[in-house]
C-alpha positions in Angstrom: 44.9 37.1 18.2 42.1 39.5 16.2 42.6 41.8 19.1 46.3 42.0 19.4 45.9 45.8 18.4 44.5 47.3 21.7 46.4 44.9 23.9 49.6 46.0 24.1 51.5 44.7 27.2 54.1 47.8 28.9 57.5 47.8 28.8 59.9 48.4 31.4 62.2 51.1 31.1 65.8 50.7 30.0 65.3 47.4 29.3 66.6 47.2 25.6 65.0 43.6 24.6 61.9 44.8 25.7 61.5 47.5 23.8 62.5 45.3 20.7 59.9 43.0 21.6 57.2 45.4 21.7 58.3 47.4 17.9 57.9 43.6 16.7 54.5 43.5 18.2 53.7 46.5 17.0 54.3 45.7 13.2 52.6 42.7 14.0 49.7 44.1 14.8 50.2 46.5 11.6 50.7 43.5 9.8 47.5 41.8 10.3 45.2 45.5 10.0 46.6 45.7 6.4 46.2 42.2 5.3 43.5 40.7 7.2 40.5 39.7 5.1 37.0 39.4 6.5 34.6 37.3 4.4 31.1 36.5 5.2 29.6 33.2 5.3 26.2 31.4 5.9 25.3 29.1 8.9 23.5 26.6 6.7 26.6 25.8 4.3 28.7 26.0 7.6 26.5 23.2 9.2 26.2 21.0 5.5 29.9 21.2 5.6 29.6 19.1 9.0 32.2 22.5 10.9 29.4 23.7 12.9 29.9 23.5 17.2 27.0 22.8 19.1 24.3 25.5 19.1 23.9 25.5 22.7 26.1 24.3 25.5 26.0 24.9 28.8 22.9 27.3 28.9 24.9 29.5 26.4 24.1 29.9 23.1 26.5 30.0 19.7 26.5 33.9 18.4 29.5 33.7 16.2 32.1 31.2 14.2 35.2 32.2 12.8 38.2 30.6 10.6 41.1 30.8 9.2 42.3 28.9 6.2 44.8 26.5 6.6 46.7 27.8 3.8 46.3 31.4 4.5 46.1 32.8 7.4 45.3 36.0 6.8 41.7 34.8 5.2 39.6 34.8 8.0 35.9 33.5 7.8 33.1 34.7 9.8 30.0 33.5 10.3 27.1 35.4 12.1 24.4 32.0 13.1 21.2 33.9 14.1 19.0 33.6 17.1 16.4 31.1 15.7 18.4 28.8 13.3 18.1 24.9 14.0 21.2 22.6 13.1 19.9 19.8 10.3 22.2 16.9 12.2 21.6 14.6 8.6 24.3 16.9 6.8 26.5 16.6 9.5 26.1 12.7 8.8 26.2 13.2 5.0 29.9 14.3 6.2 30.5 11.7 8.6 29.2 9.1 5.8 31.8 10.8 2.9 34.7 11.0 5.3 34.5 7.3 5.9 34.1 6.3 2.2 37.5 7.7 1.3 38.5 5.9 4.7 40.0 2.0 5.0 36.4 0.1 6.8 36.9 -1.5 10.2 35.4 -4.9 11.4 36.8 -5.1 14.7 34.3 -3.1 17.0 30.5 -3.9 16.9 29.9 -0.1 16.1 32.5 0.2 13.0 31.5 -3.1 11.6 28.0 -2.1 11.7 29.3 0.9 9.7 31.2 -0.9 6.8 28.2 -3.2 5.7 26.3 -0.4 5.8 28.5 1.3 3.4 29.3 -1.8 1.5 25.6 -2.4 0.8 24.7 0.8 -0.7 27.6 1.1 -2.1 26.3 -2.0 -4.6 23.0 0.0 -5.3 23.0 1.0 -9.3 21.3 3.8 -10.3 22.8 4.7 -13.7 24.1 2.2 -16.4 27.0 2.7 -18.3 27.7 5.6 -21.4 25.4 3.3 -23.5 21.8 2.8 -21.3 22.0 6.1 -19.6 20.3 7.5 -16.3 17.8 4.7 -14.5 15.4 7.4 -12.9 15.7 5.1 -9.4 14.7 7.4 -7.9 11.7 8.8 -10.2 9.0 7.7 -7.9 9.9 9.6 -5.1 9.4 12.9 -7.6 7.3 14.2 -4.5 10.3 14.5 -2.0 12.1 16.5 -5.0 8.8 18.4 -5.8 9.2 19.7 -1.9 12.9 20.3 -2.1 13.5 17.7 0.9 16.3 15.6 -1.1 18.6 14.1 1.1 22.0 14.6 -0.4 22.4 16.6 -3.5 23.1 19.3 -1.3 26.1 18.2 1.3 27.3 15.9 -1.8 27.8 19.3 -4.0 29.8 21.0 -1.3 31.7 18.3 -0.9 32.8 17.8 -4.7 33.1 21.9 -5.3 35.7 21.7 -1.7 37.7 18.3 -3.6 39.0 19.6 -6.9 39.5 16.0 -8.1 36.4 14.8 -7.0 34.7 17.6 -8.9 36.8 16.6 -12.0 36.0 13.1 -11.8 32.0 13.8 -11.2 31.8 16.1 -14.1 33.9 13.1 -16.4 31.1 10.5 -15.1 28.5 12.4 -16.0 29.9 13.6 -19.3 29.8 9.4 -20.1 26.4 9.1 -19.1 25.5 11.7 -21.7 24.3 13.9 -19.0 26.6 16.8 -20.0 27.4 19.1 -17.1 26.5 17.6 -13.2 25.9 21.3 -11.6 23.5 22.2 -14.4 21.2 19.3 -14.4 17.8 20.5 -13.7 16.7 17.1 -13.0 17.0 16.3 -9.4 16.6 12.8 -9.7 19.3 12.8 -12.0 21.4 14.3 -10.5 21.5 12.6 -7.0 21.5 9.4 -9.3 24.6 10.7 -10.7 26.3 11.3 -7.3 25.4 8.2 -5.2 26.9 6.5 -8.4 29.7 8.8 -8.3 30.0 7.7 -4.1 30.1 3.7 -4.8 32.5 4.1 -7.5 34.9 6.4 -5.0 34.2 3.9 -2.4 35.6 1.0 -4.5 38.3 2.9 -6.2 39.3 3.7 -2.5 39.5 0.2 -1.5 41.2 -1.0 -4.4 42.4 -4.4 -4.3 40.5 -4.7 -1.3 37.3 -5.0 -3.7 37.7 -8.5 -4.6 35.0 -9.2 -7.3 31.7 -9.1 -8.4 30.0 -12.0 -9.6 26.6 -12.0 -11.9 24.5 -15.3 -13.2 21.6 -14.5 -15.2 20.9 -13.1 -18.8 22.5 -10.1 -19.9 21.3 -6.8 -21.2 22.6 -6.5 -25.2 25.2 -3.4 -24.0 26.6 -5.8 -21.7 26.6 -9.1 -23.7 30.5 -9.4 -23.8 30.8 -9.2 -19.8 31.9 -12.3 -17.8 30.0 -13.6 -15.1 32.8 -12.0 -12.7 32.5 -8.4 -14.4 29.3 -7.8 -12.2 25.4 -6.6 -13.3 24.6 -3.9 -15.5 22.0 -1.8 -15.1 18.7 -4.0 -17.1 20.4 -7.2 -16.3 18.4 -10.0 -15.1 19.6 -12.1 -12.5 21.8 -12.3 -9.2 24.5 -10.8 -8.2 27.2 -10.3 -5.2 30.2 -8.9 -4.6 33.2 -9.6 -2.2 35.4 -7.3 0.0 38.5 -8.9 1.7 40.0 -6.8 4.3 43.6 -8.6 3.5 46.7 -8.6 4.7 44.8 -8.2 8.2 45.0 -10.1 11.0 42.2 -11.1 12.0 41.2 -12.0 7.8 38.3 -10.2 7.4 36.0 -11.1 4.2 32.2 -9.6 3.2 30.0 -11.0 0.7 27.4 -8.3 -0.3 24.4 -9.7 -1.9 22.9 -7.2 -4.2 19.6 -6.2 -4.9 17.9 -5.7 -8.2 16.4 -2.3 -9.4 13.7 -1.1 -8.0 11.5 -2.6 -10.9 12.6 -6.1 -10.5 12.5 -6.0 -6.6 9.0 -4.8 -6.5 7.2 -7.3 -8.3 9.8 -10.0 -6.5 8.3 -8.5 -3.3 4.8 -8.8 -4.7 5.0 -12.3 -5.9 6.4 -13.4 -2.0 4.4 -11.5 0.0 0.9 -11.1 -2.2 -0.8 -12.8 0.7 0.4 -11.0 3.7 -0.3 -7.9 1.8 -3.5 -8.9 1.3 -4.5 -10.2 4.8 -1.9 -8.9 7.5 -0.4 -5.3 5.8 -3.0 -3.0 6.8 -2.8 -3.8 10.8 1.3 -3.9 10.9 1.4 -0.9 9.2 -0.7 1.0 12.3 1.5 -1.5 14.8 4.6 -0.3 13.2 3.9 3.3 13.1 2.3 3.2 16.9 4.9 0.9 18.5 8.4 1.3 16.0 8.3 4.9 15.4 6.4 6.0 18.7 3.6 8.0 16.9 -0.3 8.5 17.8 -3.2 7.3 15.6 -5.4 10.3 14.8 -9.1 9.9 13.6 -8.4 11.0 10.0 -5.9 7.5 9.9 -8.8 5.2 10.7 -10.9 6.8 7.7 -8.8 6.7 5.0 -9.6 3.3 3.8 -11.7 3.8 1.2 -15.5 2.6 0.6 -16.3 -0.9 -0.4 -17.2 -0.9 -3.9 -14.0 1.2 -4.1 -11.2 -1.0 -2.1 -13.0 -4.6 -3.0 -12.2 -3.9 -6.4 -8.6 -3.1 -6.1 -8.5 -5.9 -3.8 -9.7 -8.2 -6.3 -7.5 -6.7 -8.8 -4.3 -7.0 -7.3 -5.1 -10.5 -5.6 -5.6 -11.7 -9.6 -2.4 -9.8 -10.5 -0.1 -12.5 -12.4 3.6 -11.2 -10.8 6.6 -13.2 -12.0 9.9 -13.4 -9.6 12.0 -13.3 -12.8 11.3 -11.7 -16.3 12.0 -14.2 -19.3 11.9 -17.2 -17.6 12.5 -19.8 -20.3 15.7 -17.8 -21.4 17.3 -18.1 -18.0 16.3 -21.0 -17.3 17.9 -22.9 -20.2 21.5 -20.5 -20.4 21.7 -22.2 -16.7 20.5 -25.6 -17.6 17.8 -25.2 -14.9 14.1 -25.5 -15.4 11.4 -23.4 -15.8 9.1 -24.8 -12.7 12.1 -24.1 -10.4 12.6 -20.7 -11.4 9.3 -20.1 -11.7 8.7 -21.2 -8.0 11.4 -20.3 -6.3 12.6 -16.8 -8.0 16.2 -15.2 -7.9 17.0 -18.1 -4.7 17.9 -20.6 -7.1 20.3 -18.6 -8.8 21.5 -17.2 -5.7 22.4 -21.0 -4.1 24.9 -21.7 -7.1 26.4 -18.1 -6.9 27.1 -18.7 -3.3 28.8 -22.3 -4.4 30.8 -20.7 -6.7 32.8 -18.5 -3.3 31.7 -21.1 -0.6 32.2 -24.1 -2.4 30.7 -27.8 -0.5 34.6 -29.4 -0.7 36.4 -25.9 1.2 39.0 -26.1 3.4 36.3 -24.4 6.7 39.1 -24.3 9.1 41.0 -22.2 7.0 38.6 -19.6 5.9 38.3 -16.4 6.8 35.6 -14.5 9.1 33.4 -13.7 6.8 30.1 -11.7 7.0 27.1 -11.6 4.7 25.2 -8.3 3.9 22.7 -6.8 1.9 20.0 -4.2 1.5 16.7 -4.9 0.0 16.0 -8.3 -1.0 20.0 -8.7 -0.8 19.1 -8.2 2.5 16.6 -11.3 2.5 18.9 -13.5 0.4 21.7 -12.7 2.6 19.6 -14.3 5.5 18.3 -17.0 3.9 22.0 -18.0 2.9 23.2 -17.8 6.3 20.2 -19.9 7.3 20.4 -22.5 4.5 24.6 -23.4 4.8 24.1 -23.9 8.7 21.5 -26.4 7.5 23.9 -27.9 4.6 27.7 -27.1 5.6 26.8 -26.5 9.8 28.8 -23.5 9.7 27.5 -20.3 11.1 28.3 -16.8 8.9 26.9 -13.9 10.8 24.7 -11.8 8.5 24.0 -7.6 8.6 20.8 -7.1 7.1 20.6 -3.3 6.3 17.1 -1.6 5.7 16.1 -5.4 4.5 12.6 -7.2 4.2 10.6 -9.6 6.3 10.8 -13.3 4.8 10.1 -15.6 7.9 7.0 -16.1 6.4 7.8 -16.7 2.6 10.2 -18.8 3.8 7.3 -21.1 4.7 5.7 -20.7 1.9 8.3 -20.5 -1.3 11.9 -21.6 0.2 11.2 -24.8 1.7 14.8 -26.0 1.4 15.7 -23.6 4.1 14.2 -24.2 7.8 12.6 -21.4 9.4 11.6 -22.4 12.4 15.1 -22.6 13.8 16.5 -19.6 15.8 18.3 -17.5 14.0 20.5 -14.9 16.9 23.1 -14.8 14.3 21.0 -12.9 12.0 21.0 -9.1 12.5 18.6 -6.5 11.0 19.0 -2.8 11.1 15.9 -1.2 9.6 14.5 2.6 10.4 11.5 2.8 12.7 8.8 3.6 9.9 11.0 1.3 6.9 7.2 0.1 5.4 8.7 -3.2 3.9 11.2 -4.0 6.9 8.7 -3.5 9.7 5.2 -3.8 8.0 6.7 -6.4 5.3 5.6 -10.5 7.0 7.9 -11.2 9.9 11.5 -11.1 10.7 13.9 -13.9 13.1 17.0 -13.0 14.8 18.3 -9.8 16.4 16.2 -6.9 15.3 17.8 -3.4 15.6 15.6 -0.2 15.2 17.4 3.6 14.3 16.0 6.9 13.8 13.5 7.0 16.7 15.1 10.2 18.1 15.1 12.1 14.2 12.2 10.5 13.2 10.0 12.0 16.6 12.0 15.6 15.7 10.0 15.5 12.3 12.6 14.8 9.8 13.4 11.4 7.6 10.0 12.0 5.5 7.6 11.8 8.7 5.3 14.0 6.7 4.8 11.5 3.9 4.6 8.7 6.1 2.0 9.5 8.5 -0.2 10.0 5.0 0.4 6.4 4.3 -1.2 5.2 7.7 -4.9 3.7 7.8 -4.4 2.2 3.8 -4.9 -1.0 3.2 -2.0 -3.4 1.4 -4.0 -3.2 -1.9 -4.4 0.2 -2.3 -1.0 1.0 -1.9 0.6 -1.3 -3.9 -2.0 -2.1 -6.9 -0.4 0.1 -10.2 -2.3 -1.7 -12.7 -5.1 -0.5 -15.2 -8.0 1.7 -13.6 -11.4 0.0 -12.4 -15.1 1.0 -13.6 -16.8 0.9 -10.6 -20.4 1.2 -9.8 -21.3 3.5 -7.4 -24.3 5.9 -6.1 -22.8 9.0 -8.3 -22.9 6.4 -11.4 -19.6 4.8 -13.5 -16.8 5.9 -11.1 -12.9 4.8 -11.2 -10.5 3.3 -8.8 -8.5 3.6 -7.6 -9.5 6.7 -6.7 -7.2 10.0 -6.0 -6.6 9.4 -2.5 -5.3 5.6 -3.2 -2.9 7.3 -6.0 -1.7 10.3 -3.0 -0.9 7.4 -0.9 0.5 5.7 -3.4 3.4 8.6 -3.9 3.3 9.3 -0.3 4.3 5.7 0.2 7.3 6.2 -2.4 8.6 9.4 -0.7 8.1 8.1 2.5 10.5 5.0 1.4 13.1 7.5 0.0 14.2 8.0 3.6 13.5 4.8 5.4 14.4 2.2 2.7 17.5 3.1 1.4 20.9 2.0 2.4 22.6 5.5 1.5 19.9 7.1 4.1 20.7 4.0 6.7 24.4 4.3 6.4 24.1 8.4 7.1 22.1 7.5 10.3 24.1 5.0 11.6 26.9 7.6 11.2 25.5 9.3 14.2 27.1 8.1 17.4 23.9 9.1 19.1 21.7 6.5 16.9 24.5 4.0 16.7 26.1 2.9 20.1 29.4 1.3 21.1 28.1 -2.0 21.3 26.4 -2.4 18.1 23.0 -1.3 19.7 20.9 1.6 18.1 18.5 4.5 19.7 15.3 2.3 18.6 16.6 -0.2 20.8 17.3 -4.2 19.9 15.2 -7.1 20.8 15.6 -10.8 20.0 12.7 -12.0 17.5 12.3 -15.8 17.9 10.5 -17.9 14.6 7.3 -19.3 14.7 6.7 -22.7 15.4 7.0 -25.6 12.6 3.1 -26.0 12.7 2.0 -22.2 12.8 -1.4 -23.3 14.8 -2.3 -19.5 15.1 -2.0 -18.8 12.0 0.1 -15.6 11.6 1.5 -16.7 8.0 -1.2 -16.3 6.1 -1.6 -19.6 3.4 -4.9 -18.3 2.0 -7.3 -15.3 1.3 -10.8 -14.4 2.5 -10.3 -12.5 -1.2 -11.4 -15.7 -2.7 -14.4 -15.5 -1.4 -15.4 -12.1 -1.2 -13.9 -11.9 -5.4 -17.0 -14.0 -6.2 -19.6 -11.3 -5.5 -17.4 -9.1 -8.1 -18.3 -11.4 -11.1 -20.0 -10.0 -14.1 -23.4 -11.5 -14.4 -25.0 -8.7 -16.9 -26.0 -9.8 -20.3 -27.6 -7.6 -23.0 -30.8 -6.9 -22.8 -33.3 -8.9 -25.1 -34.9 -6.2 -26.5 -37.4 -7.8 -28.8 -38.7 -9.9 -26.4 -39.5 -7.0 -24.1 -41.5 -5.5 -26.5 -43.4 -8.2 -27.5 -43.9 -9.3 -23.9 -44.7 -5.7 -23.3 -47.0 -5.9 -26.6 -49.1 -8.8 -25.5 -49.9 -8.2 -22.0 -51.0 -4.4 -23.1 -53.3 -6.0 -25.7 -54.5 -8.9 -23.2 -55.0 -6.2 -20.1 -57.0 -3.7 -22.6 -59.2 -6.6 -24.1 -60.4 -7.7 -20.3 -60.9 -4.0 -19.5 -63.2 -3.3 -22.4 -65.1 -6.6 -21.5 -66.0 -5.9 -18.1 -66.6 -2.7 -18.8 -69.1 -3.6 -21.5 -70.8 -6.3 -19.3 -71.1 -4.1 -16.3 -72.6 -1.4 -18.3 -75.6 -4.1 -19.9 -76.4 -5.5 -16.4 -76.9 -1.8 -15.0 -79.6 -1.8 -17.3 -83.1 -2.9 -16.2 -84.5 -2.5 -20.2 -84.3 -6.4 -21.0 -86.7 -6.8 -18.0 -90.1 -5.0 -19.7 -89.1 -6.7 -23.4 -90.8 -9.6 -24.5 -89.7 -13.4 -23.8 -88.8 -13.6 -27.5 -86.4 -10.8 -27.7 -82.9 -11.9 -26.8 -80.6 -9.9 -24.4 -77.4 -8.4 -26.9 -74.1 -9.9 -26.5 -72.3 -10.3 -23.8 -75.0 -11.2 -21.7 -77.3 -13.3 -23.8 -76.3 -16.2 -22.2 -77.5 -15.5 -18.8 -80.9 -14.0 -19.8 -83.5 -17.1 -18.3 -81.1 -16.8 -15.5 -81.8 -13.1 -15.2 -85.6 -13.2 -15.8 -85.9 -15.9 -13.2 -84.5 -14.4 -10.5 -86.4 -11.2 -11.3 -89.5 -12.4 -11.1 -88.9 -14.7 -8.1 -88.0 -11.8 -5.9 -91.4 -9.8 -7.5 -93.4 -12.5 -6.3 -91.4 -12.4 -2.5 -92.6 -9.2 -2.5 -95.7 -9.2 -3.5 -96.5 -12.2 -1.0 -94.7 -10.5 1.8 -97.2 -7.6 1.5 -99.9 -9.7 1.3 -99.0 -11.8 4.1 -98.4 -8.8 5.8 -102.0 -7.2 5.6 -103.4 -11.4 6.2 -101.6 -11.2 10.0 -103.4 -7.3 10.6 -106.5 -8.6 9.6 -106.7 -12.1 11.9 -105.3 -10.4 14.6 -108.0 -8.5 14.6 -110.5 -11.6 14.6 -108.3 -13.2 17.2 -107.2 -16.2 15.2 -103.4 -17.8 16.2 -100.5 -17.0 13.8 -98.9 -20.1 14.0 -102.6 -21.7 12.3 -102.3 -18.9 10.3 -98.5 -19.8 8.9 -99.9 -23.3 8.7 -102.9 -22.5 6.4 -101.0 -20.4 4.4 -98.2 -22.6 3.5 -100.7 -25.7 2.4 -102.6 -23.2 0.5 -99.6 -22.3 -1.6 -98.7 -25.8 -2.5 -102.1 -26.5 -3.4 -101.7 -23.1 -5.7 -98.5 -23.9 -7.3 -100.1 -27.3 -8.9 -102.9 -25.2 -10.0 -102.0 -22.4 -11.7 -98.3 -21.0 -11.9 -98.7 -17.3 -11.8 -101.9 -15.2 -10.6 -102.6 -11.5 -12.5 -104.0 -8.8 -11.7 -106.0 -7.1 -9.3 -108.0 -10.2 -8.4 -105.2 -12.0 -7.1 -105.3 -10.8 -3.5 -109.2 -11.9 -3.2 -108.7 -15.1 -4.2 -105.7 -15.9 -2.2 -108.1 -14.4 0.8 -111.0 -16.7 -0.1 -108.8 -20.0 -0.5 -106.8 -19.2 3.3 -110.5 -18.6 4.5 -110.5 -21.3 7.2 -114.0 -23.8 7.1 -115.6 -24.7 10.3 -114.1 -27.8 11.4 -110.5 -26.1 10.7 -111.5 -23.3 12.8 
């Protein structure tokens, strides 16, 4: 057609109709060189917009798009896609997901029903309140993903609503309400994608009209909200439980849905905490690594197994969060008499004992069964868990089976176990389905799951996209350091007075946040199963399904953890340290210096007097000075004993010369000498002078008759 110009077909000659055939192609082609208009477009808004062909096909590769509008033809658009641009299939999905909320939802194939709860369960998420409470910043946590510019829908939803003139009218009048002035120039992205998920679940339920049967709410109301019914639905702030019902009537077959909805993200945390404190504690750390290996596909690197931090850094936290006092419902006394129920059952038991009489309320004991409709049960989040554990509980009470769609849900097997013991989870459970992402951190890594198990977004997820990047920083954390936001800890380590957690434990901690952006969200879910290459005929998805059977009644091995090494290893953490008694230690101090000095200066003193060989040469009156009088006839004694040795043993020495020389024995020598001394010693008891050797000589002279 652009070339009709230079491709004029020839005429034969004479022939008159001919030739009027050809002047009309002719103007034609005048025609459309006057009033044809080019205009240039971009690749990337062509591809958001969901209209771009397949970049390659056949070996050959997409150079050019062009298109006319519908309304006129002669605006043509033309759009140049360069050699190295890469399609981003999620906006084509965004498309996909938009197109079917202004559609009528289908339940009779396994694909399209898989579809609708999708849609129905985010479609219940509330992110802003009404014109009085303002924006809920839902999405405030994941300020990284927004920091990056990797939001998932601001974008495609934009384009959308500026190509829909009443949608645009309509989104600019909700967020006029909220007090958010005008949509387009809100800075804020967390705002504003609030503002347009909000704006997508009310278009879905204006859509389906009467369709939309009701939305029920039993708990205490906010005070901008007091004058709702309990069949007006929740508010934003409200605390309680909530679901909603979609009838697909007049149909035949009857089709009926009864969305359970979860809470805000506040409430569902610390519900999630208060079930699964233990299995966070024990069992987090090693499903997280099995999930990300096994579920997603990915390799463990070596920086993974060294991110948990150092002992006296994670014990702490450990300790911390283990002590943490979470609550399954704020204002427990409040509720608890408005529905004539008591504390201890609330208390114990959370938003399942509200969400028992809700489900009375639509499924009531005395119902006519054979007459009801099909009817499914969905959810996302803990609506998700509640949705199974009513399925579970009314095959037990009313044995009737409802088939149950449990979109980017939680584990609960386990705190079943534990904290709903009215439900038995050691049946099987095949009529339980769960779709959850490959790397969705509560659904995979969150205690166990029964039933059908469905994994999507293996294919997008190994491509690098749905937050990969923040999820792989999440790997190799332990349970406590990801989920402990309480007070910081003085810590005691080798640098001195340290805090924790530390700065890697808080990184993780937002990369944990952004990383659930993308794989726990029902929005996100619903745009993925969009894709008829994640989502197959038959209900199956590209992460493949598998049957997960409960765990036996008796749990011999364990795997639902009923108690905490914590316990234990919490004791060593206790603070012992008193203040120190400092006038003890200086009197202690005090009296062993005085004691240690006073022994010194004796010793010294005595060693110094018994050096000294003075007291020897004074006279027997004269007294040795203090400290050694008392040993002075000690002294003297020994003294003079060992002058007299000597002077003997020289004696006795010269003696042996002199009578070997005269031949006499030693041994009558030894003999004479020895009687001579005790003869001595009873005469006289010390010999002087000179003369002494003599006379010992003359009295060991030997007489004849010894000789």
């Amino acid at each position: 057609l652009l070339r009709l110009g230079s491709c004029e077909p020839a005429a034969p000659e004479g022939d008159v109709e001919d030739d009027q055939a050809l002047r009309s192609h002719r103007r034609l082609s005048e025609h459309f060189e006057r009033n044809l208009r080019w205009h240039d477009s971009d690749a990337a808004k062509l591809d958001r917009a969901g209209l771009l062909p397949k970049l390659e096909y056949a070996g050959l590769r997409l150079k050019e798009v062009y298109m006319a509008h519908s309304e006129e033809p002669m605006k043509v658009r033309r759009v140049t896609v360069p050699a190295n641009y890469e399609s981003n299939p999620q906006s084509r999905r965004l498309h996909a997901l938009l197109d079917m909320v202004n559609s009528t939802l289908r339940f009779e194939l396994p694909r399209d029903r898989v579809r609708a709860m999708a849609i129905l369960s985010a479609a219940t998420q509330r992110y802003v309140g009404n014109a009085s409470t303002g924006s809920l910043p839902a999405l405030a946590r994941a300020a990284v993903v927004y920091n990056n510019g990797k939001q998932a829908y601001a974008d495609a939803v934009n384009d959308a609503v500026k190509a829909n003139p009443a949608w645009e009218a309509r989104l600019q009048e909700l967020s006029v309400q909220l007090n958010e002035g005008n949509v387009t120039q809100i800075t804020n992205m967390t705002k504003q994608e609030a503002i347009l998920l909000t704006f997508l679940a009310q278009t879905l339920r204006e859509n389906a009209g009467e369709r939309w049967k009701s939305d029920q709410f039993l708990g205490k109301r906010t005070q901008d909200c007091a004058g709702r019914t309990e069949l007006e639905g929740a508010c934003v702030g409200d605390v309680g439980f909530s679901v909603s019902v979609y009838e697909d009537a007049p149909t035949n077959p009857f089709y009926r849905v009864i969305v359970f909805n979860g809470g805000t993200p506040e409430s569902e945390r610390e519900y999630m905490m208060f079930l699964h404190r233990l299995w966070i504690i024990e069992r987090f750390q090693d499903e997280l690594m099995l999930t990300w290996n096994l579920d997603a596909g990915a390799g463990t690197t070596k920086n993974m197994t060294e991110r948990r931090a150092a002992v006296e850094f994670e014990r702490p936290v450990r300790c911390a969060f283990k002590d943490t006092n979470f609550q399954p419902l704020h204002e427990v006394e409040r509720i608890a008499e408005s529905l004539r129920l008591t504390s201890r059952q609330i208390a114990e038991q959370g938003y399942w004992v509200l969400a028992k009489q809700v489900i009375r309320r639509i499924l009531p004991k005395d119902r006519n069964r054979e007459e009801e409709p099909t009817t499914y049960f969905t959810g996302t989040g803990t609506g998700a868990m509640h949705a199974g554990l009513a399925s579970m509980w009314l095959r037990t009470e009313d044995d009737k089976v409802y088939e149950s769609y449990l979109i980017a849900g939680v584990g609960f097997e386990c705190a079943t176990r534990r904290v709903f013991k009215d439900v038995r989870a050691s049946d099987a459970a095949e009529y339980l389905h769960s779709y959850t992402h490959v790397m969705d951190v509560y659904g995979n890594a969150m205690d166990r799951k029964v039933g059908e198990d469905c994994l999507f977004g293996r294919r997008s997820f190994e491509a690098g996209l749905d937050g990969r990047e923040f999820c792989e920083k999440v790997i190799g954390h332990t349970g406590p350091e990801l989920f402990y936001h309480g007070e910081p800890l003085d810590v005691r380590a080798d640098k001195g007075i340290q805090q924790t957690p530390t700065l890697q434990m808080l990184e993780a901690q937002q990369a944990l946040e952004a990383c659930t952006y993308f794989t726990h969200s029902a929005w996100y879910a619903a745009m993925l199963l969009m894709d008829d290459d994640v989502l197959y005929y038959d209900g199956k998805t590209d992460g493949g399904c598998q049957l997960r059977d409960p765990l036996p009644a008796d749990d011999r091995l364990e795997k639902c953890p009923l108690v905490t090494a914590a316990d234990q290893e919490c004791l060593l953490l206790l603070d012992n340290v008193q203040p120190l008694p400092v006038t003890a230690m200086f009197i202690t101090a005090g009296s062993l210096a005085a004691c240690i000095c006073c022994i010194g200066m004796s010793g010294y003193v005595c060693l110094r007097r018994v050096r000294d060989d003075r007291h020897l040469y004074q006279d027997d009156g004269e007294n040795m000075p203090w400290p050694c009088c008392c040993l002075k006839r000690r002294l003297e004694s020994d003294r003079e004993a060992k002058a007299r040795q000597r002077v003997k043993d020289k004696r006795m020495k010269a003696l042996k010369k002199e009578m070997k020389k005269q031949g006499i024995a030693t041994d009558e020598v030894y003999e004479v000498e020895l009687n001579g001394n005790k003869k001595k010693k009873k005469q006289s008891k010390r010999s002087q002078g000179k003369g002494d050797k003599a006379d010992d000589a003359q009295a060991l002279k030997p007489d004849e008759d010894q000789r």
